[in-house]
PyMOL Python script that loads the backbone (N, CA, C, O; Angstrom):
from pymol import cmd

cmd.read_pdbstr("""\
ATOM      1  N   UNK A   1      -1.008 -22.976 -11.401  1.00  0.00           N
ATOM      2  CA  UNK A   1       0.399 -22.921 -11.778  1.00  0.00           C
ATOM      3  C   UNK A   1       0.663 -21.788 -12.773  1.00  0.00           C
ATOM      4  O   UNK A   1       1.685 -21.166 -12.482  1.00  0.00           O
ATOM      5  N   UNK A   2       0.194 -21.459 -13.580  1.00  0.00           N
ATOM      6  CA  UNK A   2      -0.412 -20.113 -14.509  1.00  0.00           C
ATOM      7  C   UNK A   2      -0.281 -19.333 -14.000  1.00  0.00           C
ATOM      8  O   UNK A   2       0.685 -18.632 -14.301  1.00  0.00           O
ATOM      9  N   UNK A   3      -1.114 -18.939 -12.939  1.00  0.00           N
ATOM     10  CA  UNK A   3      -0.810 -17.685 -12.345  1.00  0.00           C
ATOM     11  C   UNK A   3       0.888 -17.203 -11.851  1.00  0.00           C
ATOM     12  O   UNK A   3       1.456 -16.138 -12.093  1.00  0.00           O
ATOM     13  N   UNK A   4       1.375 -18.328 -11.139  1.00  0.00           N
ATOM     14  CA  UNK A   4       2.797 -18.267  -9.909  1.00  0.00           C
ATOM     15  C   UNK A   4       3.452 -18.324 -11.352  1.00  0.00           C
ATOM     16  O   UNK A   4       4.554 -17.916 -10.985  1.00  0.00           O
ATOM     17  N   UNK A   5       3.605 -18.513 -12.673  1.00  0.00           N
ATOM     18  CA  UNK A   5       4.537 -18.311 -13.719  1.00  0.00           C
ATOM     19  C   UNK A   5       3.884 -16.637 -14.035  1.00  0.00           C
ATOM     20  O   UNK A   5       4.729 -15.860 -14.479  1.00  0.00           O
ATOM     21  N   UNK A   6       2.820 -16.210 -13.883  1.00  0.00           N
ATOM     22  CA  UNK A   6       2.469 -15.116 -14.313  1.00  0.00           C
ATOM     23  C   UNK A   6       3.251 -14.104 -13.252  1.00  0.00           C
ATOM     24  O   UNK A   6       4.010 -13.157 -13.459  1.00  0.00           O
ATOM     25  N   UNK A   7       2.886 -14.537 -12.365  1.00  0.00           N
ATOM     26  CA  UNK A   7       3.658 -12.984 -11.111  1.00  0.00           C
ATOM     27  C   UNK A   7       5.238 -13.223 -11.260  1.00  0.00           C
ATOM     28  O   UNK A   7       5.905 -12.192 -11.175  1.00  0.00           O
ATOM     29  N   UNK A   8       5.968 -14.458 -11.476  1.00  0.00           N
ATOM     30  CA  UNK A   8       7.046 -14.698 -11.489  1.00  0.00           C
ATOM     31  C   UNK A   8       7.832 -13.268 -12.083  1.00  0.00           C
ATOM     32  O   UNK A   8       8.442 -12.309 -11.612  1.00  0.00           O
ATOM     33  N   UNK A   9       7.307 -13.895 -13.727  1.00  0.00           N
ATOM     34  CA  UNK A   9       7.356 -13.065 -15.317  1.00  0.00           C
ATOM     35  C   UNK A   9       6.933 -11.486 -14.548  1.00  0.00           C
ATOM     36  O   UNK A   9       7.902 -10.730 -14.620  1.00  0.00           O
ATOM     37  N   UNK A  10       6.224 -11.108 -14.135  1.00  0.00           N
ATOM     38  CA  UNK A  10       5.882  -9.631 -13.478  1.00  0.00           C
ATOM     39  C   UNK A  10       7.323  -9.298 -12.418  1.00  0.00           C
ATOM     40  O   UNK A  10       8.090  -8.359 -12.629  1.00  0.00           O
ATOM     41  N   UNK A  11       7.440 -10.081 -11.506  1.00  0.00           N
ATOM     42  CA  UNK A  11       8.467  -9.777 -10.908  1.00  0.00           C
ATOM     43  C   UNK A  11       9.376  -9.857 -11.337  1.00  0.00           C
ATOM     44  O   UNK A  11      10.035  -9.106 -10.618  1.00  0.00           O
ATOM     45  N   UNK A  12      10.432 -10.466 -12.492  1.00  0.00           N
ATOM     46  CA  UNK A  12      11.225 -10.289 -13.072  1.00  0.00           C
ATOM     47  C   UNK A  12      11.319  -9.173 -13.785  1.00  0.00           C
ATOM     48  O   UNK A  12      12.341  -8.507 -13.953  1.00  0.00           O
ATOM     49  N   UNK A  13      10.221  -8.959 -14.220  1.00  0.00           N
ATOM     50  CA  UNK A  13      10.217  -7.859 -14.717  1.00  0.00           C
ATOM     51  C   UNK A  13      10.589  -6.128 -14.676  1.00  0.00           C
ATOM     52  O   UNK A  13      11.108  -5.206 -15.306  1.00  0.00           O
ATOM     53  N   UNK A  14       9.865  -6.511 -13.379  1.00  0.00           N
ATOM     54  CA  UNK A  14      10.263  -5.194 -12.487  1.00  0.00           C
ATOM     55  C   UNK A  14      11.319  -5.082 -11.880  1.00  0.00           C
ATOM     56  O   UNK A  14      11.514  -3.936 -11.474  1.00  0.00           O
ATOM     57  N   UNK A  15      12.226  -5.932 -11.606  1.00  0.00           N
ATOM     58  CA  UNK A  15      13.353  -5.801 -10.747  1.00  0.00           C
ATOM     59  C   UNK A  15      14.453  -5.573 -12.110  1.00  0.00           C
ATOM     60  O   UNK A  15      15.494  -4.928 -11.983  1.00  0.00           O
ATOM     61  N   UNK A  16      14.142  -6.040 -13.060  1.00  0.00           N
ATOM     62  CA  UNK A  16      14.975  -5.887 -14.129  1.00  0.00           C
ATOM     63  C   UNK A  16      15.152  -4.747 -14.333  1.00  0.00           C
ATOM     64  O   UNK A  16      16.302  -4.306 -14.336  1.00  0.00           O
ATOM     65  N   UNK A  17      13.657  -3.634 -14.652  1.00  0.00           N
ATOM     66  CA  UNK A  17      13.836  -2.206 -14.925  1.00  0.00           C
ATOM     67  C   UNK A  17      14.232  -1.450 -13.570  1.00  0.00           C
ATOM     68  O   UNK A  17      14.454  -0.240 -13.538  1.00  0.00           O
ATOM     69  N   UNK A  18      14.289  -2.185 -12.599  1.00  0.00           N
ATOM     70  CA  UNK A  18      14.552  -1.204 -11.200  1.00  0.00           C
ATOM     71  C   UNK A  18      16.620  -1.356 -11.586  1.00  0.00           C
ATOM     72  O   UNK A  18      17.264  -0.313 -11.472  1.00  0.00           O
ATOM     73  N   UNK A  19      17.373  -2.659 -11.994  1.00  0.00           N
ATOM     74  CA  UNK A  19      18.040  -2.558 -12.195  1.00  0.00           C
ATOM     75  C   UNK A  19      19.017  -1.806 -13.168  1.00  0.00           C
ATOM     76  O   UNK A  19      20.207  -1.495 -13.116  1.00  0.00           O
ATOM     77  N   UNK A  20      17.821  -1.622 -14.242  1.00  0.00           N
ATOM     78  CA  UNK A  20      18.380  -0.530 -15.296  1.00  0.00           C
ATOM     79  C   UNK A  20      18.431   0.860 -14.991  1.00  0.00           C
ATOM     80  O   UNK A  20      18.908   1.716 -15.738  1.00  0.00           O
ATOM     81  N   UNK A  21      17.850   1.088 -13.702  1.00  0.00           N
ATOM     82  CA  UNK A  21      17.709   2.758 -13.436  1.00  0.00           C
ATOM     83  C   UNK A  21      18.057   2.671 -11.975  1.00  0.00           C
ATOM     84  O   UNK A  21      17.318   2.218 -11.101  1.00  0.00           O
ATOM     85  N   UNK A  22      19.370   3.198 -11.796  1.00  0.00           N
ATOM     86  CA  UNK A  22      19.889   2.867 -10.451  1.00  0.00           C
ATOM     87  C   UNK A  22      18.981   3.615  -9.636  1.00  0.00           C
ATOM     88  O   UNK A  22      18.569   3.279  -8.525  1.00  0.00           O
ATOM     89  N   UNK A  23      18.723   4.572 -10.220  1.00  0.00           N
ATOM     90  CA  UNK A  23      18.172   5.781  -8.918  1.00  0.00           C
ATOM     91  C   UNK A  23      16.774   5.238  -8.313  1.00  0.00           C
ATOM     92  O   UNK A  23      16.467   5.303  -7.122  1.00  0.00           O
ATOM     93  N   UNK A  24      16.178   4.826  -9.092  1.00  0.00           N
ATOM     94  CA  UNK A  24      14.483   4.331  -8.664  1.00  0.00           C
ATOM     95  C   UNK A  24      14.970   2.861  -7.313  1.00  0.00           C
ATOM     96  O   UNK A  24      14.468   2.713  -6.198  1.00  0.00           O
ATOM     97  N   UNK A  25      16.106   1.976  -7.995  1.00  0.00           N
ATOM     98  CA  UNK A  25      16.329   1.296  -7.066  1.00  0.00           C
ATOM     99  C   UNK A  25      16.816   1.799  -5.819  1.00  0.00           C
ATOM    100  O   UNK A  25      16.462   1.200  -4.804  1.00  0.00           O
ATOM    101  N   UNK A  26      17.606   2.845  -5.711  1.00  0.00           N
ATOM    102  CA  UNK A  26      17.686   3.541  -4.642  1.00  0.00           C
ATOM    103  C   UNK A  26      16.664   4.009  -3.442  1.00  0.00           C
ATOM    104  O   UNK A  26      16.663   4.065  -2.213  1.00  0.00           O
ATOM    105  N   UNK A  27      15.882   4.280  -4.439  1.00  0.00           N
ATOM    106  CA  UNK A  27      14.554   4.873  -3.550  1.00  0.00           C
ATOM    107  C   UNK A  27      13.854   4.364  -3.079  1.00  0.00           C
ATOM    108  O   UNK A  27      13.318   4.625  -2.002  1.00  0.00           O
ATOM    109  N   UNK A  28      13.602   3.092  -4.111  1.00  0.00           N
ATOM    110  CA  UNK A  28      12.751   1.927  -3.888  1.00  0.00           C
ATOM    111  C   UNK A  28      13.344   1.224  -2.497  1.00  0.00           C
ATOM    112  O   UNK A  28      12.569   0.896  -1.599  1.00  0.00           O
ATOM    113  N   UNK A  29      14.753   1.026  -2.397  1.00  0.00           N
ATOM    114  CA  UNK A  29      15.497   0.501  -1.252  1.00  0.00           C
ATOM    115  C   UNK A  29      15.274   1.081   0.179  1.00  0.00           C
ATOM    116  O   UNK A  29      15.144   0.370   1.175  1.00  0.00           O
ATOM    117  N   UNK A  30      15.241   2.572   0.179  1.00  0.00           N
ATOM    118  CA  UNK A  30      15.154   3.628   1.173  1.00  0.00           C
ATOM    119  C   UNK A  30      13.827   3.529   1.692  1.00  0.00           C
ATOM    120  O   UNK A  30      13.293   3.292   2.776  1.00  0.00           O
ATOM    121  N   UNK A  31      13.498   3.791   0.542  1.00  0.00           N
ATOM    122  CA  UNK A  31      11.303   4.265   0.848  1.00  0.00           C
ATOM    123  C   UNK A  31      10.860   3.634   2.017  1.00  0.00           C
ATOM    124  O   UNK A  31      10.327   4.226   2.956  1.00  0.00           O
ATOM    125  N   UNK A  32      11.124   2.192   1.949  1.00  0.00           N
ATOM    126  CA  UNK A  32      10.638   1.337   3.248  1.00  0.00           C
ATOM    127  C   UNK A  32      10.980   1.360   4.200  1.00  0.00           C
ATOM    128  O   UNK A  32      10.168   1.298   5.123  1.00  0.00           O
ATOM    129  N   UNK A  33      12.285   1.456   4.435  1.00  0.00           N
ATOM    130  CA  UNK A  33      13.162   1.857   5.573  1.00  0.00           C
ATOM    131  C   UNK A  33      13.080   2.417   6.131  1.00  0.00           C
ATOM    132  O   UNK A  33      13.216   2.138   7.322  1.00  0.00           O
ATOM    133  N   UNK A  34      12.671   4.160   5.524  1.00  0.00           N
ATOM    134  CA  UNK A  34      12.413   5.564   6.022  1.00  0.00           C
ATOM    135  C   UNK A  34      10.674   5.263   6.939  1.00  0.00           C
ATOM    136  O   UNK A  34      10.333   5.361   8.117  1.00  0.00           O
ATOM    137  N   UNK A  35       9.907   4.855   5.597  1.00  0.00           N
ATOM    138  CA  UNK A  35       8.791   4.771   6.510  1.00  0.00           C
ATOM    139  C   UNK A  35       8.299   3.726   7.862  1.00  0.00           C
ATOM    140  O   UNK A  35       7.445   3.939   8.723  1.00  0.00           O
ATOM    141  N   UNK A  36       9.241   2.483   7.652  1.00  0.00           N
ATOM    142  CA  UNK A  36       9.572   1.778   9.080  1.00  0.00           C
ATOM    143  C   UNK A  36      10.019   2.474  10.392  1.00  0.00           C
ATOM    144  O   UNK A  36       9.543   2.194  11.492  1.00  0.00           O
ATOM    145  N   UNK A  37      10.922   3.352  10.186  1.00  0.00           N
ATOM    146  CA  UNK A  37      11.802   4.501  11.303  1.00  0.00           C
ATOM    147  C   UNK A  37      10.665   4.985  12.047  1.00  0.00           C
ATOM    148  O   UNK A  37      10.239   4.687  13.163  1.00  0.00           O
ATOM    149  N   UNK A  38       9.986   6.406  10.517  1.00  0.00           N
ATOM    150  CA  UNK A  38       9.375   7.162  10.900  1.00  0.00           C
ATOM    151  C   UNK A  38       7.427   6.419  11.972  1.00  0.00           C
ATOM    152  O   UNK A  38       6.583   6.953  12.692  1.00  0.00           O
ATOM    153  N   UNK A  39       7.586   5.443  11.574  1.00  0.00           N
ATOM    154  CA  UNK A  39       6.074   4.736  12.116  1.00  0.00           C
ATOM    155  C   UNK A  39       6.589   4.411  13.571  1.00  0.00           C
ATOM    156  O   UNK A  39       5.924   4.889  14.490  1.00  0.00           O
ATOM    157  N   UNK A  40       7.854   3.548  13.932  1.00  0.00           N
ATOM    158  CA  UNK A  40       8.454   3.291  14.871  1.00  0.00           C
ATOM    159  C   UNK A  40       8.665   4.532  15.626  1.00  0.00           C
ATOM    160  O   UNK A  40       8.507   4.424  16.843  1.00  0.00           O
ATOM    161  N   UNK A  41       8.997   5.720  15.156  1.00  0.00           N
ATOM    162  CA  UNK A  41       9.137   6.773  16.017  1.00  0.00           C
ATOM    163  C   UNK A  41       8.190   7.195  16.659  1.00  0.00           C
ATOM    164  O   UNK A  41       8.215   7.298  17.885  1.00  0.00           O
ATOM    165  N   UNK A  42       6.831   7.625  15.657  1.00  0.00           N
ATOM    166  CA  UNK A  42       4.833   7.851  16.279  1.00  0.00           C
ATOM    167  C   UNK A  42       4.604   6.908  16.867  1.00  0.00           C
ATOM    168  O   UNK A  42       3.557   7.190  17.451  1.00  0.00           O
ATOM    169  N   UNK A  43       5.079   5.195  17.328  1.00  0.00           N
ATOM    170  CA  UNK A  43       4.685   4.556  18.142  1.00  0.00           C
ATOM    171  C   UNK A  43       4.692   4.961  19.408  1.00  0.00           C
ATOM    172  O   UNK A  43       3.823   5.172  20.254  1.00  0.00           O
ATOM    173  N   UNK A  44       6.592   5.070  19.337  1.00  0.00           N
ATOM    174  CA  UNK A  44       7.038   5.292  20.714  1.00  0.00           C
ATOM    175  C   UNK A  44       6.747   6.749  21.274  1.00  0.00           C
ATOM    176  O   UNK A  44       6.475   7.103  22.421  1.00  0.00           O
ATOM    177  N   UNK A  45       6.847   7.263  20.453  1.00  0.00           N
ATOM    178  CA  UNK A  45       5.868   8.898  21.140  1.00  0.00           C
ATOM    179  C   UNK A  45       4.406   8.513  22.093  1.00  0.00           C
ATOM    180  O   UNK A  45       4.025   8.484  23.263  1.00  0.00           O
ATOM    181  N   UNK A  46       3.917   8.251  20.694  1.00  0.00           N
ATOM    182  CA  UNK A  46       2.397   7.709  21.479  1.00  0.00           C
ATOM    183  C   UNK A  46       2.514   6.470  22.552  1.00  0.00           C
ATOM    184  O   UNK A  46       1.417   6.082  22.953  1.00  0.00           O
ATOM    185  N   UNK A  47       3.256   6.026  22.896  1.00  0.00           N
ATOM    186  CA  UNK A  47       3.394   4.761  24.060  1.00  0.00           C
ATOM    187  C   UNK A  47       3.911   5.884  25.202  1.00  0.00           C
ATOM    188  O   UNK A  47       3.193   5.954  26.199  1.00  0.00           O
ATOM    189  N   UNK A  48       4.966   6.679  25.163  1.00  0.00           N
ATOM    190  CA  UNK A  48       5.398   7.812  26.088  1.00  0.00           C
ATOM    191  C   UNK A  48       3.998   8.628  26.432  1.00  0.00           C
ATOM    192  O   UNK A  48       3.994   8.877  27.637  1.00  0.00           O
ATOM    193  N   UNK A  49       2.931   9.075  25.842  1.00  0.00           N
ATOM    194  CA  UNK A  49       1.699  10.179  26.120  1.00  0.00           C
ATOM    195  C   UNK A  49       1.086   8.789  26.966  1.00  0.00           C
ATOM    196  O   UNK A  49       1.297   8.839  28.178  1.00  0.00           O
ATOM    197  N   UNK A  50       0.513   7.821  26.578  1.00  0.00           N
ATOM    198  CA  UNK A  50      -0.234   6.859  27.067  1.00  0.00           C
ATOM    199  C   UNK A  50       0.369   6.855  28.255  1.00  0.00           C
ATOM    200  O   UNK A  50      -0.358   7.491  29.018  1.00  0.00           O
ATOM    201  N   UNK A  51       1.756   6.294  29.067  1.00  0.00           N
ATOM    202  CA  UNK A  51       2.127   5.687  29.930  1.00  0.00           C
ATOM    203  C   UNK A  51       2.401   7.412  30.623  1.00  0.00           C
ATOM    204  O   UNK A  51       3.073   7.309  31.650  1.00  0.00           O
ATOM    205  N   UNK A  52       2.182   8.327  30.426  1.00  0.00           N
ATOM    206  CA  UNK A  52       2.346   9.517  31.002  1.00  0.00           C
ATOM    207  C   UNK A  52       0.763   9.427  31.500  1.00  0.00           C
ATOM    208  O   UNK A  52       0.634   8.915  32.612  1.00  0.00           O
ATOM    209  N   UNK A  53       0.077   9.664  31.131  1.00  0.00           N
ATOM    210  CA  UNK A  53      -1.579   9.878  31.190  1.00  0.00           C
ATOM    211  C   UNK A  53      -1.807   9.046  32.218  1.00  0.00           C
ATOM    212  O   UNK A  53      -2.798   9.289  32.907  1.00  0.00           O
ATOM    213  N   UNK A  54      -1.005   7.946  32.544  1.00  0.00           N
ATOM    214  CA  UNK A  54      -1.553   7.020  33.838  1.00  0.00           C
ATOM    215  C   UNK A  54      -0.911   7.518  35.016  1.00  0.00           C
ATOM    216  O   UNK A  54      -1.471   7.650  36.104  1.00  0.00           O
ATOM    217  N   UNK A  55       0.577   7.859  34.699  1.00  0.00           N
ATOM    218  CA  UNK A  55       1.408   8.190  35.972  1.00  0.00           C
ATOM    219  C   UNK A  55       1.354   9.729  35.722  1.00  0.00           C
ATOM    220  O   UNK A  55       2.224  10.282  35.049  1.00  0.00           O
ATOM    221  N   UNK A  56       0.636  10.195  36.107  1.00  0.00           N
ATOM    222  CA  UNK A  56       1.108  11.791  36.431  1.00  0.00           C
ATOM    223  C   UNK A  56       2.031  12.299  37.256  1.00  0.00           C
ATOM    224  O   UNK A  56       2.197  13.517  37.321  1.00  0.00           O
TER     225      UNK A  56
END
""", "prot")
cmd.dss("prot")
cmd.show_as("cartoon", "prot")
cmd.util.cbc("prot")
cmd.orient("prot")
């Protein structure tokens, strides 16, 4: 129970200072997003070369 009050207190923490500095929350918001897109995009590339390589 120690611990889950310990990460709590950590996560409050941090979202507090992400709230005091709009811009980091910004980024922080984006960052994941951008790199979800961009991974989703090298999937589907690489699923297009694969399914090419069978059907010539």
């Amino acid at each position: 129970m120690k611990y889950w009050r310990e990460t709590i207190a950590v996560t409050q923490r941090i979202l507090i200072e992400l709230l005091r500095r709009k811009r980091s929350l910004i980024f922080w918001s984006i960052f994941p997003i951008s790199v979800l897109i961009l991974n989703g995009m090298i999937l589907a590339e690489r699923a297009k070369l694969s399914i090419s390589k069978i059907n010539p």
